[in-house]
C-alpha positions as CSV (number, residue, x, y, z in Angstrom):
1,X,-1.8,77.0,-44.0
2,X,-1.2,77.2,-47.8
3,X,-3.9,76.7,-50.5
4,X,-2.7,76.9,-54.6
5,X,-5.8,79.0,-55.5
6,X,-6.6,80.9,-59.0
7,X,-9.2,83.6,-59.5
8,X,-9.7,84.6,-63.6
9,X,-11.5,83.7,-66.3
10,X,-10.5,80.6,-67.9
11,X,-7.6,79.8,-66.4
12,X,-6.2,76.6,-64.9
13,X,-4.6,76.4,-61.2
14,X,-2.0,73.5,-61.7
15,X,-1.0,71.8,-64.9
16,X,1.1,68.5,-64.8
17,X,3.3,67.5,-67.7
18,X,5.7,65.3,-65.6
19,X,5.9,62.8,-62.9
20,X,4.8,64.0,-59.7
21,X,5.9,62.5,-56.7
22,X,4.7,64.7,-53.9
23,X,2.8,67.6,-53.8
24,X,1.9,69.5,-50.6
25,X,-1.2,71.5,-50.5
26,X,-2.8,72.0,-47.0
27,X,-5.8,73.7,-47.8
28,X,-6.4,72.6,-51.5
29,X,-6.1,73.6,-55.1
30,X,-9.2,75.8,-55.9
31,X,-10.0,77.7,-58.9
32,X,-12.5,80.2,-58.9
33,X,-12.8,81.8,-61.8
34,X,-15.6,81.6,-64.7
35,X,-14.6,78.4,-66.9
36,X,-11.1,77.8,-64.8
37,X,-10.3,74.7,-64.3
38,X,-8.5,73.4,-61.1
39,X,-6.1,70.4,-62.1
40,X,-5.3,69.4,-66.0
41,X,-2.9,66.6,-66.3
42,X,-1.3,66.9,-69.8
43,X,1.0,63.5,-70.3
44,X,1.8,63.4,-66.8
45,X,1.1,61.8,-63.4
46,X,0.3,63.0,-59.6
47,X,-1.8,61.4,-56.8
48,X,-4.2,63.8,-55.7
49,X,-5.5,61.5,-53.0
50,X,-6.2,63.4,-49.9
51,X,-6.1,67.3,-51.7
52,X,-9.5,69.3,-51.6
53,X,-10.1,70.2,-55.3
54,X,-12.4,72.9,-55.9
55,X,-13.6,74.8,-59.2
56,X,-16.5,77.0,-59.4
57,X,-17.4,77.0,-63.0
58,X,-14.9,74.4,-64.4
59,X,-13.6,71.2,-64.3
60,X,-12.2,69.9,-60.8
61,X,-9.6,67.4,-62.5
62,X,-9.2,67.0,-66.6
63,X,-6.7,64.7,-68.2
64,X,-5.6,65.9,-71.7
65,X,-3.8,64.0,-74.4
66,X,-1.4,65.6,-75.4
67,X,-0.7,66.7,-79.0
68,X,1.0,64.6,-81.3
């Protein structure tokens, strides 16, 4: 099985800046670092319906506006 996982300090395990339309992550997105952050969506889209999400010390899913 296949997980997207991220161990640092403040990092983030998957940014989105487009349109999404499938993603395939069997075991989850998972960041385990010290202020890391698992998902940040930045202008984009993605359903993350079904995904486990895990972050340790950070945010499990963050939308950011992006910077005009």
């Amino acid at each position: 099985m296949v997980a997207l996982c991220t161990i640092g300090q403040g990092v983030v395990t998957l940014i989105v800046q487009g349109s999404i339309d499938s993603l395939k992550v069997h075991e989850g997105i998972h960041a385990l670092g010290q202020d890391s952050d698992a998902v940040v969506i930045e202008g984009g889209n993605i359903s993350l319906e079904g995904l486990d999400i895990t972050a340790l010390e950070g945010e499990k899913i963050r939308i950011q506006q992006l910077k005009k």
